[in-house]
C-alpha positions, 0 to 999 in steps of 0.5 A: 500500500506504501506504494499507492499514492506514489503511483496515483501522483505519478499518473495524475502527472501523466494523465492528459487534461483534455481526453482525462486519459494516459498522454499518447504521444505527448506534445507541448505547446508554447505555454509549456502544457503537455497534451496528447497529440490528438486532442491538441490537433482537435483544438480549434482556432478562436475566431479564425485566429490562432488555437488556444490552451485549453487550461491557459487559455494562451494561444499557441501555433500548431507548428511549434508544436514538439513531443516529449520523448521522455514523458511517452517513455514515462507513461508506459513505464507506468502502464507496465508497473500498474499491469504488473501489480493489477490484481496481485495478492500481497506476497504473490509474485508478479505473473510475466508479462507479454513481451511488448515488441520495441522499436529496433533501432531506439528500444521504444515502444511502438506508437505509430505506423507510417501508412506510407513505408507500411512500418512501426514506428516509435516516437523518436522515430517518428520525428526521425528525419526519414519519417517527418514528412510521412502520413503516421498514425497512432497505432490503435487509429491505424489497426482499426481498419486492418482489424474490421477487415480481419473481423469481418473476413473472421466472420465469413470464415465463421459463417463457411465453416457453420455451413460446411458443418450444416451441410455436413451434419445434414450430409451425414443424416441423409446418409443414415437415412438412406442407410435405413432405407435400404436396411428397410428394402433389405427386410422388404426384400427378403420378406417378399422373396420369402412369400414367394417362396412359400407360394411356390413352394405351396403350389408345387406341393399342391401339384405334386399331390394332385400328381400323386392321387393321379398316380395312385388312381391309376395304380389302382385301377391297373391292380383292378385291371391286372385282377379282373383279367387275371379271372377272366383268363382263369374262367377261360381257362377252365371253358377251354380245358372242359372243350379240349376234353369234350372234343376228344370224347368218340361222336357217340358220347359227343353227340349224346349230350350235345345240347344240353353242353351247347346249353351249358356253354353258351356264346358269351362277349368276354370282357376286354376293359382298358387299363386306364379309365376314361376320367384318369385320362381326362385328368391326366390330359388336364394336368398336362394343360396345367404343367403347360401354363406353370411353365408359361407363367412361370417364363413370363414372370422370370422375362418380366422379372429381369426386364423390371429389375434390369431396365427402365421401361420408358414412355417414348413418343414418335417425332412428327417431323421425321415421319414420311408422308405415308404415314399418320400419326395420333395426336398422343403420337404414339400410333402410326397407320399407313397409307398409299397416298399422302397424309401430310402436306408438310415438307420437313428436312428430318423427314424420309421422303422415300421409306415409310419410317419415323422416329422417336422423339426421344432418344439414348446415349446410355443406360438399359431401357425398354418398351414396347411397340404393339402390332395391330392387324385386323382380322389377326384376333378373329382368326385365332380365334377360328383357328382355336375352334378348328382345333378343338373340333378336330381334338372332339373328332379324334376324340370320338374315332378313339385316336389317341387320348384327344389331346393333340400339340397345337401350332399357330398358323402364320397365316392370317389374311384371306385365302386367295383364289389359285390361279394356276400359274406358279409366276402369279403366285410367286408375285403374290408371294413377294407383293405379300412379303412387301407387305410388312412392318420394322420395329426396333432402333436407329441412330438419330443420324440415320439416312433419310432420303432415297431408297435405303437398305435399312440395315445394321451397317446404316444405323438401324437394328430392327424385326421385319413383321409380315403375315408370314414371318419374321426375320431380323434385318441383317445381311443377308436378313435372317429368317426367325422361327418364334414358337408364337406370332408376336403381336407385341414386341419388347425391345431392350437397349443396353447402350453400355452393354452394346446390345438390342434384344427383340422379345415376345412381350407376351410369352417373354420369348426372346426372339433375337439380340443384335450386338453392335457397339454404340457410339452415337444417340439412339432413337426408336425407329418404326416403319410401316408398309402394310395396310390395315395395320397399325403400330402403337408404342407402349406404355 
């Protein structure tokens, strides 16, 4: 406590009487007071005339304004001890200070920054003949600016690093989100497999008992049969043996009681039955239908199985303005029809002049996508359906003549449109022949680069891989074109593009047949490719 009044005069000697605070950079003016030399520079002139002293009242002239070096070194001499004591107990020993960096060149503190050489600067320095007439700011003045700047950069970077950690708290819960997702579709996944399975399993158990009573009647119905011939045989057996004995008898003793034998053994229709009963059969032929239709469900449900898994089924349009001018499109642009005479007046550039071709308005440069293009032909259902009933009066018709066990293979009959009357000359009938094969229709895929004017050959070396339909087959469009034997008439055509993968495959989009796969490597954008030239019928895209 001695040394408190010491210290508080010494600070009241060193306190400016202006701003009532430490003197900063201290000054005196010509009466002799000591100001800082900020509030001196802010005292203004009275009445346009010179300053005065603000404890004097004497006036003084700016420029005689002079620092006082060793005051400035007082007070921070001053700061340093009063820093120093500042919340020290008696006996503690005072903690060290930060080291206050000091002028190299006079061991002063730093007061300044000259703004125009960008350096420190002390008092003595200042006044120094080298930064006189240089623009030299108390240092707290010039950090401000310098200081805001690093404040409001300090907060930008704040304000990245809480969004780079929102984004990434967000990232993050996203993440487990989709991870529960797909730990639900996992479960989901499995439990419907597991359905599945158990339906199948069910199913197959459930035929295999119907198989197994159908064996098992017919396991009975042999050991009757077996049972039933084998007393037969023995009673003939035993007529046999009595008319071998009975023919060996002399004519006297033959012919004795000859009549009352004929009464005995009368003529009698021995009983010849079939091993197998007519419902067995029946059965048996139902069960076959049965295996027939698991083995169709069963190839449609795999095909429709790996195509929804594998692809994307996609929604395509046809672009009107590349359609030819035989064509006509709906307005949903999903269904085209041909005709022999023109059926649009427009002429675009994009458009085949020639061929009766269209594309799609969209078109792929990657992934595996799907569709399908339904052919519609009139009379194609009628006739199925003449030809069903036909082959079910000729199963009735073997059935009753006994051929068989009336159940016959079926075949589908290419042949749909009306019968023509023979002329007789084998010429005529190959010119109907290849008017007839003329008569056709493409489905498939092209590059949107593809020809458009003249006559084209429409092949996979000119950008198109496609089926040719006709009423008497199909046939893929290679070189020389490839003729295809489906098990059924396609009436819709799926079409699978593997752009990465490199290839188009062709299948029966009801039975999931596959039809045919062309492999090419892609290199430019695809586009569905239609073309019609078959009146009668239409083209329609699906879905």
């Amino acid at each position: 406590m001695a040394t408190s009044a010491p210290l508080r005069s010494l600070e009241e000697e060193v306190t400016c009487a202006i701003c009532l605070d430490y003197l900063r950079d201290p000054v005196t003016i010509d009466c002799g007071h000591v100001f800082c030399r900020s509030c001196t520079t802010d005292v203004r002139p009275v009445s346009g005339g010179c300053p005065v002293c603000p404890l004097c009242k004497k006036p003084f002239k700016k420029e005689n304004i002079r620092p006082v070096w060793q005051l400035a070194s007082l007070v921070e001499n001053i700061e340093r001890l009063k820093g120093g004591d500042k919340g020290r107990q008696p006996g503690e020993v005072a903690r060290e200070q930060p080291a206050v960096k000091l002028c190299e060149r006079h061991q002063e503190k730093l007061h300044y920054y000259c703004e125009d050489d960008g350096k420190l600067l002390c008092v003595m320095c200042r006044e120094s003949r080298e930064h006189r007439l240089h623009k030299a700011v108390l240092l707290e003045k010039a950090v401000q600016p310098h200081r805001e700047k690093i404040l409001n950069h300090l907060s930008t970077l704040r304000r990245d690093r809480d969004k780079i950690q929102g984004c990434q708290a967000k990232g993050e819960a996203d993440v487990l989100a989709v991870l529960r997702k797909l730990q639900d579709q996992r479960q989901c996944i499995l439990a419907e497999f597991e359905q599945g399975h158990q339906f199948l399993r069910e199913r197959e158990q459930h035929l295999l008992d119907q198989l197994a009573r159908l064996e098992q009647e017919l396991t009975e119905g042999r050991e009757k049969y077996k049972t039933r011939g084998v007393g037969e045989l023995a009673r003939l057996a035993l007529v046999i043996s009595e008319l071998e004995g009975k023919a060996q008898q002399p004519a006297a003793e033959l012919m004795q009681d000859s009549r009352d034998f004929l009464n005995r053994y009368p003529r009698k229709k021995f009983w010849i039955g079939k091993p197998i009963a007519q419902v067995v059969k029946k059965r048996t032929g139902e069960f076959s239908d049965k295996l027939l239709s698991l083995q169709r469900g069963l190839r449609e449900f795999q095909g429709k199985l790996l195509r929804d898994l594998e692809y994307k089924t996609v929604s395509v349009t046809l672009d009107p303005q590349s359609a030819s001018r035989y064509l006509q499109l709906s307005e949903d642009r999903k269904c085209v029809t041909y005709s022999s005479l023109y059926q649009s007046a427009y002429l675009y550039p994009q458009q085949f002049d020639c061929e009766p071709g269209v594309l799609g308005s969209k078109g792929f440069t990657w992934g595996k996508v799907y569709w399908e293009v339904e052919v519609q032909r009139e009379g194609w259902a009628e006739d199925e359906e003449e030809g069903d009933e036909e082959e079910e009066g000729e199963e009735e018709e073997e059935e009753e003549a006994g051929y068989g066990d009336g159940y016959v293979d079926g075949y589908d009959d290419w042949e749909t449109d009306e019968d023509e009357e023979s002329l007789g000359d084998e010429e005529e009938e190959e010119g109907e022949e290849e008017e007839e094969v003329l008569e056709s229709c493409m489905v498939g895929v092209a590059r949107d680069s593809v020809k458009r004017k003249g006559e084209l050959p429409l092949r996979p070396e000119d950008g198109v891989w496609a089926l040719r339909l006709s009423s008497t087959g199909v046939w893929a469009n290679t070189e020389p074109e490839a003729e295809l034997f489906p098990a059924l008439r396609p009436r819709r055509v799926g079409i699978a593009l593997d752009y990465e993968g490199g290839t188009v495959t062709f299948t029966n989009a009801e039975s999931q047949e596959v039809i045919y796969t062309f492999t090419a490597t892609f290199t430019r954008r695809l586009v569905p490719f239609l073309w019609l030239k078959w009146p009668g019928t239409r083209l329609l895209l699906r879905p």
